[in-house]
C-alpha positions, -999 to +999 in steps of 0.1 A: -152-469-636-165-446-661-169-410-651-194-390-664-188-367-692-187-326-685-207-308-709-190-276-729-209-251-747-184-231-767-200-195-776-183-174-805-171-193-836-144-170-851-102-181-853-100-190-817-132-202-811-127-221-840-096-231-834-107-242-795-137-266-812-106-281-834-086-294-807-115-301-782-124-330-806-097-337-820-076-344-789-107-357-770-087-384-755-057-364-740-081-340-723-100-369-707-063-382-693-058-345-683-092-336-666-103-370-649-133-374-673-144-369-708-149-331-722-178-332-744-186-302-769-223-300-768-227-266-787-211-237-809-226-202-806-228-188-838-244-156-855-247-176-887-255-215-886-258-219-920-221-209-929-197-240-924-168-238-902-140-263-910-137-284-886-168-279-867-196-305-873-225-285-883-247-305-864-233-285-830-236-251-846-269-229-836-274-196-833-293-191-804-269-188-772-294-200-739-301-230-764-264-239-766-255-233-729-286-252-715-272-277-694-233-271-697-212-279-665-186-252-686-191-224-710-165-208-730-170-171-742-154-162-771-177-140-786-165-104-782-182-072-772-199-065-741-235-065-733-248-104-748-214-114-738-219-098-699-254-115-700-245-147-709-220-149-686-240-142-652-268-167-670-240-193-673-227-186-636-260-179-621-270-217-635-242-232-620-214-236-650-180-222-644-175-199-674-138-192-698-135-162-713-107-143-735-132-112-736-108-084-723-134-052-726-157-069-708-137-074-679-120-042-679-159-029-675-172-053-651-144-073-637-157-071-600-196-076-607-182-109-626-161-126-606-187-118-579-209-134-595-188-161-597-183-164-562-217-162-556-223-191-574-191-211-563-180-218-595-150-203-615-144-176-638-106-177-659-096-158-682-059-164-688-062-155-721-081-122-718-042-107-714-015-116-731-026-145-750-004-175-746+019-162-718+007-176-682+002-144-659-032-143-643-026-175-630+006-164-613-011-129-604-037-140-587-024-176-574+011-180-571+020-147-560-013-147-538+011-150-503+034-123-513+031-084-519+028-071-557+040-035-561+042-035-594+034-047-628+048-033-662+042-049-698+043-049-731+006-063-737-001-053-774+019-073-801+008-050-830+022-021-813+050-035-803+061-046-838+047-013-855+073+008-828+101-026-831+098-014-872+105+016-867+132+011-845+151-016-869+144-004-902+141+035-894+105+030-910+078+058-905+046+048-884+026+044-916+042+025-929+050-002-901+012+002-898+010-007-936+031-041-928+016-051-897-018-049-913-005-068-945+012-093-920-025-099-900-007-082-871-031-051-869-074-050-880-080-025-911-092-007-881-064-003-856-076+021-837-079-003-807-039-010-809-027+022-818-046+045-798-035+022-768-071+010-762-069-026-762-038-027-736-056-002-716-079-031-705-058-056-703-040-029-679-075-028-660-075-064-651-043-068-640-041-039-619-080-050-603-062-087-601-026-075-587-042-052-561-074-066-546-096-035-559-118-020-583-101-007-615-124-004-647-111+006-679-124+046-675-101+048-643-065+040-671-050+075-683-042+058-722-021+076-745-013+057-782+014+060-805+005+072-835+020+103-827+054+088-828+082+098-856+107+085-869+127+112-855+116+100-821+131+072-823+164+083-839+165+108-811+158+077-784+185+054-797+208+083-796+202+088-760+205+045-754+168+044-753+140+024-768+104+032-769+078+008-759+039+010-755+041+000-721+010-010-696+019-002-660+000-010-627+018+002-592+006+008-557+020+042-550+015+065-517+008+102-527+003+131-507+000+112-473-024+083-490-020+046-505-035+045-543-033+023-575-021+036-609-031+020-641-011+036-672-004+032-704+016+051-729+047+050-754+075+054-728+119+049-734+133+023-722+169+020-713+183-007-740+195-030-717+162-035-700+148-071-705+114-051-722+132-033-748+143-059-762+111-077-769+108-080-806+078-081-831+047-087-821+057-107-791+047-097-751+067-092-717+051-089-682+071-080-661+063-081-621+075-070-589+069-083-558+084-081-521+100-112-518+098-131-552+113-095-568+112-090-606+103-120-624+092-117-662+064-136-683+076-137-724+058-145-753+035-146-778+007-126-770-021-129-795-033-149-827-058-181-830-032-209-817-018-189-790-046-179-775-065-213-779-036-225-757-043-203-730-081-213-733-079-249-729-059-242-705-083-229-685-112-254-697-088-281-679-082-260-649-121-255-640-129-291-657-104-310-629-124-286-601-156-301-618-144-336-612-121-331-578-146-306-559-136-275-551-140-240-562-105-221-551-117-188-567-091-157-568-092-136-541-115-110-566-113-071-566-137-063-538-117-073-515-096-038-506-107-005-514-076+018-530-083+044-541-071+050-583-050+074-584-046+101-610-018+102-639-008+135-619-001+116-588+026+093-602+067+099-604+085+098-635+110+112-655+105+135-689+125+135-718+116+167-739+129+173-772+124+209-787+128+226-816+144+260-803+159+288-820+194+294-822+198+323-804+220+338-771+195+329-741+175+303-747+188+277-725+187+298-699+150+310-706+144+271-709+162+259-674+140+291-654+111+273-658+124+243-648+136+257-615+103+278-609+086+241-609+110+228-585+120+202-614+157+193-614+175+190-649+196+154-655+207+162-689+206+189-717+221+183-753+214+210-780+223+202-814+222+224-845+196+214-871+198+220-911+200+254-922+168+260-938+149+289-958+137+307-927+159+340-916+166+323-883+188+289-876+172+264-852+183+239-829+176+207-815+173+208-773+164+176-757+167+173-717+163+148-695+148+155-660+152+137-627+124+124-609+090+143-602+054+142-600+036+141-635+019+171-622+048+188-619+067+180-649+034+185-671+026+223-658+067+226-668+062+213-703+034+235-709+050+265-700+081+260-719+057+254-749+046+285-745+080+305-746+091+329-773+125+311-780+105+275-786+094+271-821+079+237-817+076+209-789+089+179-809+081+153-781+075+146-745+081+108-734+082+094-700+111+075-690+107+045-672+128+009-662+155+031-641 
């Protein structure tokens, strides 16, 4: 019998997009075994319908987006940004197509309104590959662990970070320079501000944590700190102490002062160097998640380019295009569905490492461990090391400690005031320790 072909309007033309049109019509057949009936590519959303695209006939290229998603059963969203994007979307759902997207700040901004929307409608709304690209982890988020308890999720979720900081580590590089290569390499925009300044995982951060939890986190409710502010000396200073450090995205339920919360995170962190995450290399990604009963399970691999995240596209086109054909919705359990409270960086339980430029004089340790005691903080480890005499009249030393577990609160009014003592010339770094 032959079964009715399902319409797909493809909206954003750039190296997935592209890349998505490619293999749509050029493995036309295999998706039709896959799906149940044939996947047609109706129309390509472009700004510019005059510039060829290889690959793409230009006969499906417009530039006019309601034009190219009139009448789709399924509309892939590929074109970045937020507002048109946003728009489009609830157009697409509100019509009665179930939408694909990769479009990560858009659903760190609205991912409850959207998937909403999409239940409204009873379609679907995927977006495997709004996260870590090829890797499969929303579907296991918010359907295979959906009978068991997630307390926690922790990743590497930016590949240009992570190869920038996996530089630096190997080759004893400085940041700007493992910037340099990564952006040679395609690995990080002329503008990386995005990566670096911890940005880009900070919504992918967002849409786990909404998609682990049941409840509303947006990309404003993520404390984000980058890592452009770290040395070369960090690192040494790490690996010394049988650490790594990571740009890490972390969403955990925590209880604090008497009340159940979620934190969203992200940071450059150490690692110990056995931990499965430390030693993910170059620009690949790690999830890893924690749950009551399944306990730690990990998700590797390569977490961005054209190819990679194509992969995770189709495979989403397939998922909503078998629904299309079998019935069904099966939506996620979406992030109205509890009401958490998000939880302040201050709230959370870490440990510090501290590494300070002291001078070398009778009493400082002791001026540096009283204000770790007035805070209540308890001290793991303390190693001082002489640094190069220099020109000044005064010899200086290296202090780096290590603190057992505390609030952040607590460990960042510490930091402060031992930044503020006479014997400290110069806080050379404070990193969170975490994977202990």
């Amino acid at each position: 019998m032959e079964t009715t072909p399902l319409k797909v309007a493809l909206l954003g033309g750039g190296v997935v997009g592209t890349e998505v049109a490619r293999r749509l019509l050029g493995r036309a057949a295999d998706f039709e075994r896959r799906v149940g009936a044939p996947l047609e590519l109706t129309a390509v959303a472009v700004r510019d319908a005059q510039r060829e695209r290889p690959g793409i006939p230009v006969g499906l290229l417009t530039d006019d987006v309601d034009q190219a998603m009139a009448g789709a059963d399924i509309v892939i969203e590929l074109m970045g940004g937020i507002d048109e994007p946003r728009r489009a979307i609830l157009a697409a759902l509100d019509s009665g197509a179930s939408v694909v997207t990769a479009n990560k700040a858009l659903l760190a901004a609205h991912y409850g309104e959207l998937m909403a929307a999409a239940d409204s409608a009873a379609v679907r709304l995927e977006h495997e590959a709004a996260v870590a690209g090829a890797i499969p982890i929303i579907r296991p988020v918010g359907d295979s662990l959906a009978g068991d308890e997630i307390t926690r999720v922790m990743g590497i979720v930016n590949g240009t970070t992570n190869y920038i900081l996996d530089q630096m580590d190997r080759e004893g590089w400085d940041f700007d320079r493992a910037l340099t290569t990564a952006q040679e390499l395609g690995f990080a925009e002329a503008d990386p501000t995005a990566d670096v300044g911890g940005h880009d995982a900070a919504a992918k951060a967002a849409i786990l944590a909404a998609l682990a939890f049941h409840t509303p986190v947006s990309i404003d409710d993520v404390h984000v700190e980058g890592i452009a502010s770290v040395t070369a000396d960090m690192i040494e200073t790490a690996r010394a102490q049988g650490f790594a450090i990571k740009l890490l995205a972390i969403c955990e339920k925590l209880v604090s002062e008497g009340r159940a919360g979620v934190s969203a995170r992200v940071y450059p962190a150490l690692l110990p160097r056995e931990h499965v995450l430390a030693q993910v290399s170059g620009a690949f990604n790690a999830v890893f998640v924690e749950a009551e009963a399944a306990g730690s399970l990990m998700f590797y691999g390569q977490g961005a380019g054209g190819a990679p995240t194509a992969s995770a596209v189709l495979g989403d086109v397939v998922s909503v295009a078998r629904r299309k054909v079998l019935g069904g919705r099966g939506q996620y359990e979406h992030a109205s569905t509890a009401t958490l409270p998000v939880l302040p960086i201050s709230a959370i339980t870490t440990r510090y490492q501290i590494t300070l430029d002291v001078f070398d004089r009778p009493g400082v340790l002791n001026a540096v461990t009283e204000v770790f005691a007035a805070h209540g903080v308890s001290i793991e480890l303390v190693q001082q090391t002489q640094l190069p005499a220099s020109e000044a009249a005064e010899r200086h030393a290296k202090l780096v400690v290590a603190t057992h577990s505390g609030t952040d609160e607590a460990l960042a009014q510490t930091v402060a005031d031992i930044a503020a003592l006479s014997v400290v010339n110069d806080l050379t770094s404070v990193l969170r320790i975490e994977g202990l």
